[in-house]
C-alpha positions as CSV (number, residue, x, y, z in Angstrom):
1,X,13.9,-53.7,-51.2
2,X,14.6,-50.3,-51.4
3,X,10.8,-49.5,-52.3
4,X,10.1,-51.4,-49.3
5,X,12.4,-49.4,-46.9
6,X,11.0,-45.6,-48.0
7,X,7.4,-47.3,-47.7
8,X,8.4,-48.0,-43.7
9,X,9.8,-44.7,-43.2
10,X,7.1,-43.1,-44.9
11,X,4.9,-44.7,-42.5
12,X,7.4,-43.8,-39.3
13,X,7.2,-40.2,-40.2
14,X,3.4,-40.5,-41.0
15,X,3.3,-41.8,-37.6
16,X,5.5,-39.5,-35.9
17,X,3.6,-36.6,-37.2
18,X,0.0,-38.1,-35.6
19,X,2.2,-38.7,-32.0
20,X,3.1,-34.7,-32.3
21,X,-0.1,-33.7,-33.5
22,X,-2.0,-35.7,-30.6
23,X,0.3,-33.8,-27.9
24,X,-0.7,-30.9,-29.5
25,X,-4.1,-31.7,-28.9
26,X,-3.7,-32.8,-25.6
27,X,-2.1,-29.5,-24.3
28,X,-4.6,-27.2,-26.1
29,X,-7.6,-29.4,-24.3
30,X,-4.9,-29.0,-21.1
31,X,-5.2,-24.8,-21.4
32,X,-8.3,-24.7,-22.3
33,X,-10.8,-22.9,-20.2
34,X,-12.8,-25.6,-18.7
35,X,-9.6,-27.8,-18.3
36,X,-8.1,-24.2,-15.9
37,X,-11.3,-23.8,-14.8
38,X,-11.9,-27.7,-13.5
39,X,-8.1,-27.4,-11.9
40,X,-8.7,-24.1,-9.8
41,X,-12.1,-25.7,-8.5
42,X,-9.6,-27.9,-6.2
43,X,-8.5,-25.3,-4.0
44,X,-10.6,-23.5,-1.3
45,X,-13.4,-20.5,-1.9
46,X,-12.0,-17.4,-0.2
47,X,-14.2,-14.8,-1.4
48,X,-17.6,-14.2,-3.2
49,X,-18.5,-10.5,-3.6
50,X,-21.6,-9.1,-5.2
51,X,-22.7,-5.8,-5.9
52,X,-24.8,-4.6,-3.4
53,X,-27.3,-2.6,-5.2
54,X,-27.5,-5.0,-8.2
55,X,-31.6,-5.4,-7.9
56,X,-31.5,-1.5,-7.5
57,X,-29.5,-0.4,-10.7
58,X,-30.1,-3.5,-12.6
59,X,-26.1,-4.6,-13.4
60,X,-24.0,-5.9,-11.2
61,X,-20.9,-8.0,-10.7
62,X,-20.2,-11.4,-9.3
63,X,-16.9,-12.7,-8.1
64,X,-15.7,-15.6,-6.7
65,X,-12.0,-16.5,-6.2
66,X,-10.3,-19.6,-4.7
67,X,-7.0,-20.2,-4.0
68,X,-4.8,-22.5,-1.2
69,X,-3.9,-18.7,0.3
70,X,-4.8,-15.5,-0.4
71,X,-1.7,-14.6,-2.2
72,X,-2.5,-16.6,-5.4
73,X,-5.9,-17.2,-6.5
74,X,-8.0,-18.1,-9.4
75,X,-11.2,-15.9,-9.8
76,X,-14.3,-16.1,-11.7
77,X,-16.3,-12.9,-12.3
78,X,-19.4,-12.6,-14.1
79,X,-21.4,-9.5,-15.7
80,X,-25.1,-9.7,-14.4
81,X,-27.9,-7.4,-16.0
82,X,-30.7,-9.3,-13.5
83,X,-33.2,-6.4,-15.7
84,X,-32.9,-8.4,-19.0
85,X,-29.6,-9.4,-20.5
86,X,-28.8,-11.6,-17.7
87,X,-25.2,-13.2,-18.2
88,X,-23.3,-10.3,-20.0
89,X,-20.1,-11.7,-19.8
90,X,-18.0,-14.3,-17.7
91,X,-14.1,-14.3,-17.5
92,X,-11.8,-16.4,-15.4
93,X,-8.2,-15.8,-14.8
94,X,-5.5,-16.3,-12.1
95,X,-3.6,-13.6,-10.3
96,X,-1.7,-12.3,-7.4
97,X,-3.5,-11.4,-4.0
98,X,-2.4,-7.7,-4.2
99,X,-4.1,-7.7,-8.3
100,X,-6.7,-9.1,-6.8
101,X,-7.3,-6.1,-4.2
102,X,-6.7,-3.7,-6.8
103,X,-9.4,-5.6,-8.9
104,X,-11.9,-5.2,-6.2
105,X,-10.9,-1.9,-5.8
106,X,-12.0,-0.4,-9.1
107,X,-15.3,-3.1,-9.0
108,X,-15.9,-1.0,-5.8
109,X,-16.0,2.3,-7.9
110,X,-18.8,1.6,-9.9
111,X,-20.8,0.3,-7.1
112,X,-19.6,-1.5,-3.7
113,X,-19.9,-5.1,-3.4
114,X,-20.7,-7.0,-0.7
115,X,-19.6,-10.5,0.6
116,X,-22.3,-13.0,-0.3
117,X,-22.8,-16.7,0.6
118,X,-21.8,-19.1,-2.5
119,X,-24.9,-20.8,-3.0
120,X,-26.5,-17.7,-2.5
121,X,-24.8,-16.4,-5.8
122,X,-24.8,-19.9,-7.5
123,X,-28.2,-19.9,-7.6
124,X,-28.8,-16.0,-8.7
125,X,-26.6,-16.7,-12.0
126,X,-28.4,-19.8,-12.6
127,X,-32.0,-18.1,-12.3
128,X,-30.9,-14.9,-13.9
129,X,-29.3,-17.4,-16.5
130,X,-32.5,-19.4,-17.6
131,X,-34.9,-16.2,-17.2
132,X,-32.7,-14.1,-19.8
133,X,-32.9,-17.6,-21.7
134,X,-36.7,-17.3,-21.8
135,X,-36.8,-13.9,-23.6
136,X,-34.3,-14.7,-25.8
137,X,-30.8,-14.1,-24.3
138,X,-28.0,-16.7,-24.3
139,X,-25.6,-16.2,-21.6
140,X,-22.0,-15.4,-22.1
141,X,-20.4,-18.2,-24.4
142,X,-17.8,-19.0,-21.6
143,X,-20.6,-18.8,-18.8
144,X,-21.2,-22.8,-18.7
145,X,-17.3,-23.5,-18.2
146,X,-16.5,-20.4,-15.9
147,X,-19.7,-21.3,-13.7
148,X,-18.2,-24.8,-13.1
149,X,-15.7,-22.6,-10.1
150,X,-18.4,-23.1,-7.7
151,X,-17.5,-26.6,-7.7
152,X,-19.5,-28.4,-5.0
153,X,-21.1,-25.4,-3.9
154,X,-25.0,-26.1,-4.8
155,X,-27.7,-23.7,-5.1
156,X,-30.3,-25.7,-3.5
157,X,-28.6,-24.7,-0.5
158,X,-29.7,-20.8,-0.5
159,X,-33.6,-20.3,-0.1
160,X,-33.3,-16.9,-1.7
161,X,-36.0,-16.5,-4.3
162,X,-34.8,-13.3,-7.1
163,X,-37.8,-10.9,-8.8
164,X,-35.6,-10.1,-12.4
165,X,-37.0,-7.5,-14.4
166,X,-38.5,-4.6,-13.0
167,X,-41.9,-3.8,-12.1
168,X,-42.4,-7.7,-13.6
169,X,-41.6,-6.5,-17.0
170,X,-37.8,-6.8,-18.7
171,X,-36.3,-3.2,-18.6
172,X,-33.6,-3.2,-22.2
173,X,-30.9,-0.1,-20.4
174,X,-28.4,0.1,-24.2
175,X,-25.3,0.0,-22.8
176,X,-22.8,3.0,-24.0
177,X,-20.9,0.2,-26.4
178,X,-24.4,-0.6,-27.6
179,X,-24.7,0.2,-31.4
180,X,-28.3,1.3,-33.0
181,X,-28.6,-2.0,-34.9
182,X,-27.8,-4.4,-31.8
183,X,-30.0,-1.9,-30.0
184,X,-32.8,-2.7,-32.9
185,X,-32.0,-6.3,-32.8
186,X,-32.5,-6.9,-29.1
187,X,-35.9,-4.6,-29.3
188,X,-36.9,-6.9,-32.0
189,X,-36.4,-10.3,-30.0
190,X,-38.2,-8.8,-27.0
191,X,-40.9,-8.1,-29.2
192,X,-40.5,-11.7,-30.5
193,X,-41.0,-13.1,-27.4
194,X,-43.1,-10.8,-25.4
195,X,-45.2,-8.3,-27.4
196,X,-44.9,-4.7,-27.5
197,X,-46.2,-4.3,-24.2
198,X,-44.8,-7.0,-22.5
199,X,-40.7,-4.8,-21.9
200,X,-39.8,-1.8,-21.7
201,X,-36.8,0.4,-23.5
202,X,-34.9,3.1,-21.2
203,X,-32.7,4.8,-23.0
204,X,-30.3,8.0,-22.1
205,X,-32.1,11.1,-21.9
């Protein structure tokens, strides 16, 4: 009998500690970014900025926020590099209309942005995205999730065609955070994929 009762509560607590573990599942798959992401798409677009002279300098940024007003809103950004990288990185967050401004502001310092049509800039990160694929360069880990804020938006809706590269060759611009042997191993996969004639290196003079 009494072997019988700690075998039940042996089991209760075995099963008590799957219930707790399952919540805890459940609210990390609840805060994780595609979950956020997925939540923030039900609210309307109220802005989509892009650098202005992105094809000019070669990097760029991409922004689009949504929100119910323009106080509170939930904004996907995305570093471009349309001369080779392609996705450099994608972040999504939510924050306060004034953050927002201030946001935009320092954006604006680097290089002013302008207000572009959504499918317009759907479809450059998807292009940019597959061409950087095709010499060898993944997008952002969190791009496929933080893309997912244009929603319903579709690119097939912008007749814009994009040139990446420059010249029709992949320009590699190091960035200043760009250590030798990255530097080396991005050389190295151009190489892989195109020849040595087929990119070229800038670096700082």
């Amino acid at each position: 009998m009494a072997t019988n009762m700690v075998l039940k509560r042996a089991k209760k607590a075995q099963r008590r500690k799957q219930v707790v573990a399952q919540k805890r599942r459940d609210e990390l798959l609840e805060n994780a970014l595609p979950a956020r992401v997925l939540r923030a798409v039900q609210a309307p677009i109220q802005h989509c900025f892009l650098t202005e002279s992105l094809f000019e300098i070669g990097i760029g940024t991409l922004v689009l926020a949504r929100g119910a007003t323009h106080h509170h809103l939930a904004v996907g950004s995305f570093l471009i590099d349309v001369f080779c990288l392609g996705i450099k990185d994608a972040m999504f967050r939510r924050i306060e209309g004034e953050e927002f401004e201030i946001y935009m502001d320092a954006t604006d310092l680097g290089s002013p942005t302008i207000s572009v049509d959504p499918s317009y800039a759907r479809k450059l990160l998807r292009e940019v995205a597959a061409w950087s694929q095709s010499i060898g360069f993944a997008p952002h880990r969190d791009f496929a999730a933080v893309e997912r804020i244009f929603g319903d938006v579709t690119a097939d809706a912008s007749d814009a065609s994009f040139r990446f590269g420059r010249d029709g060759k992949p320009v590699y611009i190091p960035g200043p955070s760009d250590t030798a042997p990255l530097i080396r191993q991005r050389v190295e996969q151009l190489r892989k994929h195109l020849g040595d004639d087929g990119f070229q290196l800038e670096t700082a003079a």
